[in-house]
N, C-alpha and C positions, 0 to 999 in steps of 0.2 A: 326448643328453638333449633333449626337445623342451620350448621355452619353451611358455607356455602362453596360449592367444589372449585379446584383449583382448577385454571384453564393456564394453555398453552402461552397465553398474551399479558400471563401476569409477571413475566420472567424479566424482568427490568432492562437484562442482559442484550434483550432480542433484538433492537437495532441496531449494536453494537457487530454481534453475531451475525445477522445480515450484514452489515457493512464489509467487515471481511472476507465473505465468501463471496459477496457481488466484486469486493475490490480483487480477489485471487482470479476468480474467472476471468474476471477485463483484462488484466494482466497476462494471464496464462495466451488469451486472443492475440492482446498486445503483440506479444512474443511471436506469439507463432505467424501473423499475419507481413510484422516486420522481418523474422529469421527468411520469410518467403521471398519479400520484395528487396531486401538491400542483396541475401544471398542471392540473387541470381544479377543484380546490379554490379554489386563489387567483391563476388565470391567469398573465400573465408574471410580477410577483413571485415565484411561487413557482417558477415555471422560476428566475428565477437565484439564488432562496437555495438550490435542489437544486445549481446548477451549482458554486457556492459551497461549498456541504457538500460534495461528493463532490471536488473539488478540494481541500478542507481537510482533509478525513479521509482518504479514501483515498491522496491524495498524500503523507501524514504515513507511513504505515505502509508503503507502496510503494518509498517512498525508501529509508527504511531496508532493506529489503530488500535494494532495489538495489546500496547503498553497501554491505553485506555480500560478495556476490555479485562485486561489482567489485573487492573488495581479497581475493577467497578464494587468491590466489596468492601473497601477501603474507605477511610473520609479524606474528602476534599483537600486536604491539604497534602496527603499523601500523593494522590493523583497526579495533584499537579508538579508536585518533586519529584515524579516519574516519570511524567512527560517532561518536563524541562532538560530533566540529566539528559533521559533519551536523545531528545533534538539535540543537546551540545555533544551526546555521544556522537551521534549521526554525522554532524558536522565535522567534526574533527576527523571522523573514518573519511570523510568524503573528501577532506582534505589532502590526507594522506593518501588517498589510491590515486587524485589525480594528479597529484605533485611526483608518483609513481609511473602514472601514464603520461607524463608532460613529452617524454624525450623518444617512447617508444614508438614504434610503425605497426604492428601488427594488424592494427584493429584498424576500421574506418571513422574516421573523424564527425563526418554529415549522419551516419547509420548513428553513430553513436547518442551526438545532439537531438536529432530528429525521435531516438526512439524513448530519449529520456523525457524531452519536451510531451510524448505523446504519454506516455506512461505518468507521468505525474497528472497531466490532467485529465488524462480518462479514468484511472484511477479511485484520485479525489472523487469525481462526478459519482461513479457509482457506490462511493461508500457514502455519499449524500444522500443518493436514490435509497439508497437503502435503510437511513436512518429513517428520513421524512417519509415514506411509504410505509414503514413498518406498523402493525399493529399490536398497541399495549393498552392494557388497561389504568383507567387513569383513577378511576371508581372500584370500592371494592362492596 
């Protein structure tokens, strides 16, 4: 009886693994498309409310991914005490930079909203694209 070879689509990891690299690319766009549009709108301030947004938003949905990804070896119940801490880590950092940024001017306020609103959900989307499109095998 001959076993049967291992393919590319048996790797459980790989929608995971897609999710990420589609979410860093959209992000990496993100970035660059907003640093283009607010920096020529409201010059440096608006460069760091984008740097600011896209560090805020896409690092929120990124992680998560991450922290998914990182414990996919793991059971279930580990997982999920790794994403939970995560998100209350999350939340609490997010707390604390904007309780840091409440009094400051540097940065633009609109660049900043606009790029985190954009980054969290263009983000999200393509780490969906990339679960749901992904092929595994489900048969062996």
């Amino acid at each position: 009886m001959t076993t049967p070879e291992a393919s590319v689509y048996d790797d459980p990891r790989r929608p995971l693994l897609r999710a990420v690299r589609f979410g860093t690319i959209a992000l990496a766009l993100i970035t660059l498309v907003s640093l283009i549009a607010w920096g020529s709108l409201r010059d440096l301030p608006g460069i760091w409310g984008v740097l600011i947004g896209a560090a805020i938003g896409g690092g929120f949905v990124l992680l998560t991914a991450a922290s998914v990804l990182l414990t996919s070896s793991t059971n279930p119940a580990t997982t999920g005490a790794v994403v939970l801490g995560s998100w209350l880590l999350k939340i609490v950092v997010l707390l604390v930079v904007l309780f840091f940024l409440r009094g400051m001017d540097f940065y633009d306020r609109p660049a900043l909203l606009v790029t985190t609103v954009l980054a969290l959900v263009v983000v999200l989307a393509t780490e969906v694209y990339g679960v749901i499109t992904a092929r595994v095998t489900y048969v062996n």
